[in-house]
Backbone bond lengths (Angstrom), bond angles and torsions (degrees), N, CA, C in turn:
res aa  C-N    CA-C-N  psi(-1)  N-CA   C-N-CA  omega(-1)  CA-C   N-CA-C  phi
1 X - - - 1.436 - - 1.521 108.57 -
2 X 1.182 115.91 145.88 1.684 120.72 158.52 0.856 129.94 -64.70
3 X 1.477 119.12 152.92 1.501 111.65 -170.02 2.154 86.96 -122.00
4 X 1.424 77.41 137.12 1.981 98.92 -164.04 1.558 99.97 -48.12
5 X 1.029 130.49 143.23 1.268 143.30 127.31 1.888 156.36 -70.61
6 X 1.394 124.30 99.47 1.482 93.16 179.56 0.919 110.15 -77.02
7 X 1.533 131.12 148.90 1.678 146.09 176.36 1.854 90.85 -122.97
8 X 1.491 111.94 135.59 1.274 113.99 150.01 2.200 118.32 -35.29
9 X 1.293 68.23 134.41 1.939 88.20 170.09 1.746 97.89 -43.69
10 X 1.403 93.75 127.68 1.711 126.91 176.20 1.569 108.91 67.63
11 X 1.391 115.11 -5.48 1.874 105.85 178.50 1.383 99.34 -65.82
12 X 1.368 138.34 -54.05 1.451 138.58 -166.06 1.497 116.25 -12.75
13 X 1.235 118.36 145.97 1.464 102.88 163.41 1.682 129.61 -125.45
14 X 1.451 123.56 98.30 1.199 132.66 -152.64 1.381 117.57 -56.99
15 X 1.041 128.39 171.90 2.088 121.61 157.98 1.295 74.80 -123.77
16 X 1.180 155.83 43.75 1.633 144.33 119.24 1.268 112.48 -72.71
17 X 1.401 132.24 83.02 1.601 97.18 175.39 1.831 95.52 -131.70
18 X 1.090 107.14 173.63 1.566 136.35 -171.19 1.434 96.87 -16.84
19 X 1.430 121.18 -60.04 1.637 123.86 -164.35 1.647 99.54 -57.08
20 X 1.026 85.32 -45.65 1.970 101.20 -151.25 1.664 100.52 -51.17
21 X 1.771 116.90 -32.41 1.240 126.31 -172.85 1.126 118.58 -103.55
22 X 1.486 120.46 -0.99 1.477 126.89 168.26 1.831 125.16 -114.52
23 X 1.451 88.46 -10.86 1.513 90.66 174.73 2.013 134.33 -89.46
24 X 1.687 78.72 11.21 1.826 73.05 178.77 1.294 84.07 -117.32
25 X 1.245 155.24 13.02 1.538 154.34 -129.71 2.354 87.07 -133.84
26 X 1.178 94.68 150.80 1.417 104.89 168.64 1.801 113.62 -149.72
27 X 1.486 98.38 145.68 1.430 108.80 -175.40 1.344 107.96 -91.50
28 X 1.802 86.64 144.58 2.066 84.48 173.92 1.415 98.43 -97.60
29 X 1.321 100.90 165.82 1.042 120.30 174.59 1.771 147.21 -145.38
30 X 0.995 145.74 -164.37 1.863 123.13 -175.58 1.789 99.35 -30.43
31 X 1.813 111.11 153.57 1.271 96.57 162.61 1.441 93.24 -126.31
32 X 1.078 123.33 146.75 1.628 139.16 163.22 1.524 118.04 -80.02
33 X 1.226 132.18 124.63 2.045 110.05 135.19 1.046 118.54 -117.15
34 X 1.369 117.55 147.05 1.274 147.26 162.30 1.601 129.34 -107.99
35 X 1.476 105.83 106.64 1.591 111.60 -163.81 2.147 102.55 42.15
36 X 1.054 101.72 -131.32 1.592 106.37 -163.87 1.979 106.74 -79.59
37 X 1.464 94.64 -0.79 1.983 92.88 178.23 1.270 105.90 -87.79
38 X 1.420 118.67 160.42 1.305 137.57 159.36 1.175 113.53 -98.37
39 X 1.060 138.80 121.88 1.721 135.95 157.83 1.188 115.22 -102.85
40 X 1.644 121.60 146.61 1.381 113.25 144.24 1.838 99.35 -161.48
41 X 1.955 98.09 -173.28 1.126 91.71 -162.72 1.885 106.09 -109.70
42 X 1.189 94.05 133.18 2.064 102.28 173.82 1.359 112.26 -82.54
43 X 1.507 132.15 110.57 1.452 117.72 147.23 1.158 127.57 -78.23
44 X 1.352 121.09 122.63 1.587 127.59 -162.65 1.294 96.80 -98.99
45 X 1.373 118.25 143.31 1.402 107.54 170.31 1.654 109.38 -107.34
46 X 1.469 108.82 -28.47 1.625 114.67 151.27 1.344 127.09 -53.73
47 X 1.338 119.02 6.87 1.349 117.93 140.61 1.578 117.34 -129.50
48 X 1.013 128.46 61.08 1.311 135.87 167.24 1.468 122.30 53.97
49 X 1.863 98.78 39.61 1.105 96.47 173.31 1.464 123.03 85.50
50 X 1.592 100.53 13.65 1.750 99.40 167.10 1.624 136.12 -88.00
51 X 1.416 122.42 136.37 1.231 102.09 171.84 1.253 139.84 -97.67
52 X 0.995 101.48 116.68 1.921 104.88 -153.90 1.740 101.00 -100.37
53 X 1.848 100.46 139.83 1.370 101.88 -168.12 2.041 90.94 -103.02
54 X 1.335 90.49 130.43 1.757 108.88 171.59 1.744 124.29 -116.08
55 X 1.589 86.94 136.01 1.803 82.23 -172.32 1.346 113.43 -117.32
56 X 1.314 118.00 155.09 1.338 109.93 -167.70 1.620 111.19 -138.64
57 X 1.755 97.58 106.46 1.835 93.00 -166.98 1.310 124.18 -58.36
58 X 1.254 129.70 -169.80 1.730 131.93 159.73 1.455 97.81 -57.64
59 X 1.132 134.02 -66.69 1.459 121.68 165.90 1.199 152.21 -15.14
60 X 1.277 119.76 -33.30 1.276 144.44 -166.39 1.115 129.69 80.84
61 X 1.228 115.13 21.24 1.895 123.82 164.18 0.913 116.83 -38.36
62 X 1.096 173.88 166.20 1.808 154.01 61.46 1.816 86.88 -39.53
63 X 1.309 100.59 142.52 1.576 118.70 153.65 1.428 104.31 -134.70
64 X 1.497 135.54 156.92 1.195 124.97 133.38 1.556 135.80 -93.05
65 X 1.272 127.87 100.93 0.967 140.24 -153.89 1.943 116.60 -82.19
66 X 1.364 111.91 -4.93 1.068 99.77 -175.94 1.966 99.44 -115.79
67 X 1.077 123.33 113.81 1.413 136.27 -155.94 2.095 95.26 -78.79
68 X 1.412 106.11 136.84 1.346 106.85 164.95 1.556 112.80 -63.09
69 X 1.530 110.22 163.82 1.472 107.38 -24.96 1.395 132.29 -108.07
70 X 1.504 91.72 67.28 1.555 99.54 175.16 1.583 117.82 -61.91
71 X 1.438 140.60 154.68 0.986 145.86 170.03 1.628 120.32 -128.47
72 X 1.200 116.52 101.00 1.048 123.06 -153.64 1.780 91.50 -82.31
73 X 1.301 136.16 86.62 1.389 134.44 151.77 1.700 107.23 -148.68
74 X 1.298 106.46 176.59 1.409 112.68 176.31 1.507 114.47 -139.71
75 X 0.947 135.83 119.42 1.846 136.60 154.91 1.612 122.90 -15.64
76 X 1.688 114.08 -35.85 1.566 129.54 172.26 1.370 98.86 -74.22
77 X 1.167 150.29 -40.36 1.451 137.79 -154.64 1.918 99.67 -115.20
78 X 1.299 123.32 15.27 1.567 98.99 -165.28 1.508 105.34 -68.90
79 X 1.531 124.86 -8.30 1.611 113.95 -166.26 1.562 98.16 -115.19
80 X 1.682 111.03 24.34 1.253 104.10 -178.90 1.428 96.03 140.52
81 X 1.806 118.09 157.42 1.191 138.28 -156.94 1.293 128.32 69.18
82 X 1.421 147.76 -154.07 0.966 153.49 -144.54 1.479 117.13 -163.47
83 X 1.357 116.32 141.23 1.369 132.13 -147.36 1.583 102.13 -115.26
84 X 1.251 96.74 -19.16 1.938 108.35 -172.30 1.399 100.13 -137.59
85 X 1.480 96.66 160.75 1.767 105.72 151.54 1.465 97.49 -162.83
86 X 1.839 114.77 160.27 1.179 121.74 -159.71 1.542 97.95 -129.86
87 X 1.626 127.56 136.40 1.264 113.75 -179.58 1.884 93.72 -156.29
88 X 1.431 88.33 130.31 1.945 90.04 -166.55 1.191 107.31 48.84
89 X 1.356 148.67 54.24 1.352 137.54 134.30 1.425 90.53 101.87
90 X 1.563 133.26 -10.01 1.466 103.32 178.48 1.569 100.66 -117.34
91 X 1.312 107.18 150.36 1.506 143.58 -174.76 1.327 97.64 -70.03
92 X 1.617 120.20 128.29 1.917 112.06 144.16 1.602 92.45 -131.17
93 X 0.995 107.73 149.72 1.510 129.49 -162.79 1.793 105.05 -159.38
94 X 1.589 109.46 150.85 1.088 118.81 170.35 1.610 97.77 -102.30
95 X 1.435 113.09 140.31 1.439 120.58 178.57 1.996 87.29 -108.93
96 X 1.642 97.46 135.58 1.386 117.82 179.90 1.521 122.91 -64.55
97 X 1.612 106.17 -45.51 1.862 100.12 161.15 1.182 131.13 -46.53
98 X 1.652 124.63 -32.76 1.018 111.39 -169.36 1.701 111.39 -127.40
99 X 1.561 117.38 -7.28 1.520 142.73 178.91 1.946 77.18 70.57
100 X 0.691 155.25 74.51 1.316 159.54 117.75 1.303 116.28 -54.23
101 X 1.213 120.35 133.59 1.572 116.81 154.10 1.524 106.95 -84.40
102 X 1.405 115.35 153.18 1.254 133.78 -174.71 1.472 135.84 -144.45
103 X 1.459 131.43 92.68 1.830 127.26 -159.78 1.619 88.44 -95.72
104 X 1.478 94.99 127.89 1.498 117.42 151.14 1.302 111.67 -121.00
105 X 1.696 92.91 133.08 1.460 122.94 -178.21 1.553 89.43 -90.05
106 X 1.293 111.60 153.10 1.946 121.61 166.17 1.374 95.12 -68.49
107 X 1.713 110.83 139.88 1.205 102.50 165.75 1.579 103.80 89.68
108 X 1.099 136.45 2.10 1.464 132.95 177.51 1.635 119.79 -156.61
109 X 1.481 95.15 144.28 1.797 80.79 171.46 1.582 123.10 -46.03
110 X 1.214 107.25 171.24 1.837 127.85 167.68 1.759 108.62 -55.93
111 X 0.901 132.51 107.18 1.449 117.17 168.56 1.732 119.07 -117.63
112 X 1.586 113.90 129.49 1.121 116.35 -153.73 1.508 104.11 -80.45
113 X 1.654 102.59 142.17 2.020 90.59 -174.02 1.873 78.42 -113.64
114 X 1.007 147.20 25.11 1.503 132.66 167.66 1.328 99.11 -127.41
């Protein structure tokens, strides 16, 4: 075992640091509805920072509906606007690798209309 140390105020050195307290943590983000769903978007940082769009039935499902590794953000909206929108159950979203626009149908891959 160690034997304790005082160190001047702030020399210490923690295994708390910045990552350790932000990486199980997720951001909310725009929320959508569509008829009786809720949508909105999660930034995960346990996955490198993706934003994944999640829906949530009258039921109480959570699903995540937008499949890696899509990234649901865009470069035009980072100081504001919106990265998605939802209309009858299908998704268009800009995916961030490529600033693509992208319609997902439920039930099917992402397919790019730009």
């Amino acid at each position: 075992m160690t034997t304790p140390r005082v160190e001047p105020y702030g020399s210490w050195k923690s295994p708390i640091t910045s990552d350790v307290i932000v990486s199980a943590t997720i951001g909310l983000g725009t929320i959508a509805l569509d008829g009786q769903d809720i949508y909105w978007s999660e930034l995960r940082p346990s996955e490198g920072g993706r934003n994944v769009i999640v829906r949530r039935t009258p039921d109480g499902q959570s699903t995540d509906v937008l499949p890696a590794p899509f990234n649901a953000r865009t470069r035009v909206h980072e100081y504001g606007g919106g990265s998605y929108v939802v209309h009858d159950g299908t998704i268009y979203f800009s995916n961030f690798a490529d600033q693509r626009l992208y319609r997902l149908v439920p039930g099917s891959a992402p397919q790019p209309i730009t």
